[in-house]
MARBA-3410 file (N, C-alpha, C, O; in Angstrom, 1 decimal):
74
-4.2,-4.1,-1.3,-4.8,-5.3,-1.7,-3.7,-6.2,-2.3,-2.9,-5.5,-3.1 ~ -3.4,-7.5,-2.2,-2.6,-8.1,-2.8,-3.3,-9.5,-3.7,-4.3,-10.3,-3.7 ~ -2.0,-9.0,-4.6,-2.6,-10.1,-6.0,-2.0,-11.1,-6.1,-0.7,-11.1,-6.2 ~ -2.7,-12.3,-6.3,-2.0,-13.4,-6.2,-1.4,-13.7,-7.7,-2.2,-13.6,-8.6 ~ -0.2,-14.0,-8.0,-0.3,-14.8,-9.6,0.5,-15.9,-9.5,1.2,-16.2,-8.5
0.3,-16.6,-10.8,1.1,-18.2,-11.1,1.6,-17.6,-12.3,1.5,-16.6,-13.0 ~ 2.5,-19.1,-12.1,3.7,-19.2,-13.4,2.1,-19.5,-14.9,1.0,-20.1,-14.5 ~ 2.2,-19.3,-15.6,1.2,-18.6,-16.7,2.2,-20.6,-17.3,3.4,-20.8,-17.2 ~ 1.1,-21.8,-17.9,1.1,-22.7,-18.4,2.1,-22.4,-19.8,3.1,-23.2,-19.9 ~ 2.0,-21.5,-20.7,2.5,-21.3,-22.0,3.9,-20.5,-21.3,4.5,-20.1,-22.4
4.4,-20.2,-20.7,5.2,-19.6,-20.2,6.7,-21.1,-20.7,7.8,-21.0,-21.2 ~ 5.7,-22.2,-20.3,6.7,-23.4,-20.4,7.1,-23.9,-21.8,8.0,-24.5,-22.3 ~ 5.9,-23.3,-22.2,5.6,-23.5,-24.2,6.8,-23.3,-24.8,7.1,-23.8,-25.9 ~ 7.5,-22.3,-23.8,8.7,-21.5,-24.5,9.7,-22.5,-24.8,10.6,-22.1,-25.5 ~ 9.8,-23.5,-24.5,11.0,-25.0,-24.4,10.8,-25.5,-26.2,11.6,-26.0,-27.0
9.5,-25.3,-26.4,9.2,-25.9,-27.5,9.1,-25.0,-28.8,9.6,-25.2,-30.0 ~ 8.2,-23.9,-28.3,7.6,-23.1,-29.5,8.7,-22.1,-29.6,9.4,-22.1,-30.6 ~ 8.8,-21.1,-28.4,9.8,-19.9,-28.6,11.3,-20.3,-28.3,12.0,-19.7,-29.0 ~ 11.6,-20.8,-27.7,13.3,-21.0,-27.6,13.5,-20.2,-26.4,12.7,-19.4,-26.1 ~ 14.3,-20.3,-25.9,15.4,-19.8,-24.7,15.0,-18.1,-24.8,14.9,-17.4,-23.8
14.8,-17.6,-26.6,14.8,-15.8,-26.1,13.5,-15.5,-25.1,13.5,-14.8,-24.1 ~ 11.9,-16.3,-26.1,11.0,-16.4,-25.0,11.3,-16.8,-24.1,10.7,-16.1,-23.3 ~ 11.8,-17.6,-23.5,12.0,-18.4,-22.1,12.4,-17.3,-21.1,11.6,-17.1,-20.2 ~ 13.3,-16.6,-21.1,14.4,-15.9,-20.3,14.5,-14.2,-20.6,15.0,-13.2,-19.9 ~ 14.0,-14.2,-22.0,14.1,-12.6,-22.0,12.7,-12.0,-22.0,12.3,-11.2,-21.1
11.9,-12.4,-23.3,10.3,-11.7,-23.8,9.8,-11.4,-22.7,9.7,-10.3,-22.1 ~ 9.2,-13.3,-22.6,8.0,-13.0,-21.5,8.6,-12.8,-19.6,7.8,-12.9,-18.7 ~ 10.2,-12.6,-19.4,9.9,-12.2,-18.2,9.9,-10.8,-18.1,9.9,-10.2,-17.0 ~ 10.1,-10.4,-19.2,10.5,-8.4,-19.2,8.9,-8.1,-19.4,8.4,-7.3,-18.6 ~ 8.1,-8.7,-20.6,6.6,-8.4,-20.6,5.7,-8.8,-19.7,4.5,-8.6,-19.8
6.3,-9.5,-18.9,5.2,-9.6,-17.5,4.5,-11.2,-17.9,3.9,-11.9,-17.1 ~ 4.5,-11.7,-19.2,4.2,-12.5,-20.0,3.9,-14.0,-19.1,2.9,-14.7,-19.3 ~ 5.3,-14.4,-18.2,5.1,-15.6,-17.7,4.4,-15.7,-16.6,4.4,-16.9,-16.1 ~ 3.7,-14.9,-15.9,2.4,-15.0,-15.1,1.2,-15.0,-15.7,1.1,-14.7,-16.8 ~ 0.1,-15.5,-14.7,-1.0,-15.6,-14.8,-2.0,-14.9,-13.2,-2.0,-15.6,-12.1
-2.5,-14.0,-13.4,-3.3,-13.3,-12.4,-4.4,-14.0,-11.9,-5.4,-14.2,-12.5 ~ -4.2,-14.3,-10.3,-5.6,-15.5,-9.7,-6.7,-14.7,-10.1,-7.6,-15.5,-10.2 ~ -7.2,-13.5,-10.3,-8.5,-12.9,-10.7,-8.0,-11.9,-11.6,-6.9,-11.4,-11.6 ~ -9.5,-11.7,-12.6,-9.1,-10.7,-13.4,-9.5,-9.5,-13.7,-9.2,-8.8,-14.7 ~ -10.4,-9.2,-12.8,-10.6,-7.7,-12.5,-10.1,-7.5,-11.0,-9.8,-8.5,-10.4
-9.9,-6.2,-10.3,-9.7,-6.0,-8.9,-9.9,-4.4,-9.4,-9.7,-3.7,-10.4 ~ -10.6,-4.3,-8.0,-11.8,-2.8,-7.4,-11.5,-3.2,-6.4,-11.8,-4.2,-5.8 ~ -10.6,-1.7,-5.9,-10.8,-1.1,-4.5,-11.0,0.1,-4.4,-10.7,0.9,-5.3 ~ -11.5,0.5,-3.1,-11.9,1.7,-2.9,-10.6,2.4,-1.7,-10.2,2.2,-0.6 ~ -10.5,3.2,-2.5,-9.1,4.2,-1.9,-10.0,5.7,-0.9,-11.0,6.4,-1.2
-9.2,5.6,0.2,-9.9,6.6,1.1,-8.9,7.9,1.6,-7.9,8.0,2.4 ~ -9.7,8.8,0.9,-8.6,10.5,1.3,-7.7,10.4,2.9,-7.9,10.3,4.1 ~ -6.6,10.8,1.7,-5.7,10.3,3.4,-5.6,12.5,3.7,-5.9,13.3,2.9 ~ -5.2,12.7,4.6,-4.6,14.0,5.2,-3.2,14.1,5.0,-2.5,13.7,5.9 ~ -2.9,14.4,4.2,-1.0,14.5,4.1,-0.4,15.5,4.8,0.8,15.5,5.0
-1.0,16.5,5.1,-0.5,17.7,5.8,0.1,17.2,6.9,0.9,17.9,7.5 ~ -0.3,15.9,7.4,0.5,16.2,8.8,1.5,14.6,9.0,1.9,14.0,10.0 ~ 1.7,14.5,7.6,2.8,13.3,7.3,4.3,14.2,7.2,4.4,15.4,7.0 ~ 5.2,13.4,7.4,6.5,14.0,7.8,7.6,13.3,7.1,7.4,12.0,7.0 ~ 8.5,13.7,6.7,9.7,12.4,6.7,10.7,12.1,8.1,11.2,13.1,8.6
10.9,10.6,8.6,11.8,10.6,9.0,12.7,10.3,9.2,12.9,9.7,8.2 ~ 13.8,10.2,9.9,15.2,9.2,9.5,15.8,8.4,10.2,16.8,8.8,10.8 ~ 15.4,7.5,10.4,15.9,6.4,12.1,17.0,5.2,11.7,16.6,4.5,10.7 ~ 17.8,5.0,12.0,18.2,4.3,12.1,17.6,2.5,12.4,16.7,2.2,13.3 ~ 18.3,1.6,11.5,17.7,0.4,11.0,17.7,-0.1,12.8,16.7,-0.8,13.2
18.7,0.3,13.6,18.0,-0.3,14.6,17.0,0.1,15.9,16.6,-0.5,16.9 ~ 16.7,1.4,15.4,15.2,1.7,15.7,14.0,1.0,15.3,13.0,0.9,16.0 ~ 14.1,0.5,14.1,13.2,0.1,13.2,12.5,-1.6,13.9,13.3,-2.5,14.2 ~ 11.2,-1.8,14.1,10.8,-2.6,14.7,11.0,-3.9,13.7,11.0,-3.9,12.4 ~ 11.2,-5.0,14.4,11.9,-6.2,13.6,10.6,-6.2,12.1,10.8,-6.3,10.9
9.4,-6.0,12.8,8.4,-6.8,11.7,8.3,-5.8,10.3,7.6,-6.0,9.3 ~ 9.4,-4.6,10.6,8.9,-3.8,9.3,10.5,-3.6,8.5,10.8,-2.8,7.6 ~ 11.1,-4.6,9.4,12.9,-4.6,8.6,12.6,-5.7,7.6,13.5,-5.8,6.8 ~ 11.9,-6.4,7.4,11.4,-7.4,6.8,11.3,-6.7,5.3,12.1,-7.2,4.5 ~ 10.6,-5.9,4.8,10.0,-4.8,3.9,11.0,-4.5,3.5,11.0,-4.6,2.3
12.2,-4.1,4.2,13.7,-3.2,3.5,13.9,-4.0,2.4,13.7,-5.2,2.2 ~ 14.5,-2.9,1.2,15.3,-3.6,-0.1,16.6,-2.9,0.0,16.8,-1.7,0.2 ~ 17.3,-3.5,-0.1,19.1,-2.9,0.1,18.9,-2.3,-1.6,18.3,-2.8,-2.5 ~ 19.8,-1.0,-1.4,20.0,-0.6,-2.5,21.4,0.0,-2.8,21.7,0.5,-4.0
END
C-alpha cells in the first residue's frame, strides 16, 4: 500500500520559530517535516509460502527495464 505525504505547514515555521537547526537537522531526522494524507492505514497481509522462494543472481542486464527503475546503487 502506498502512503501519500506533504511537506507538514510548521515544517516552514522553522524560518521563524526554530532556526536553521529545526529547519535542516530536527525535523528532517524525526520525520517531523511531513504530513501523512491519512491517518490510520489497515491492510490485510496474506500468508505467503516461502519454502519455494529462492535467491537469485542475474545480472542488471537480465533484469527487465520496468524493475531497474527500483535499483538503489550502493
Amino acid at each position: 500500500m502506498t502512503v501519500r505525504c506533504t511537506i507538514n505547514g510548521w515544517y516552514l515555521g522553522n524560518l521563524i520559530f526554530g532556526g536553521l537547526i529545526g529547519l535542516l537537522i530536527v525535523d528532517p531526522a524525526t520525520g517531523a517535516m511531513y504530513r501523512l494524507s491519512t491517518d490510520i492505514v489497515s491492510v490485510s497481509l496474506e500468508p505467503k509460502n516461502f519454502s519455494e522462494r529462492s535467491l537469485q543472481i542475474i545480472d542488471i542486464n537480465d533484469l527487465p527495464k520496468e524493475y531497474r527503475k527500483h535499483l538503489i546503487a550502493l
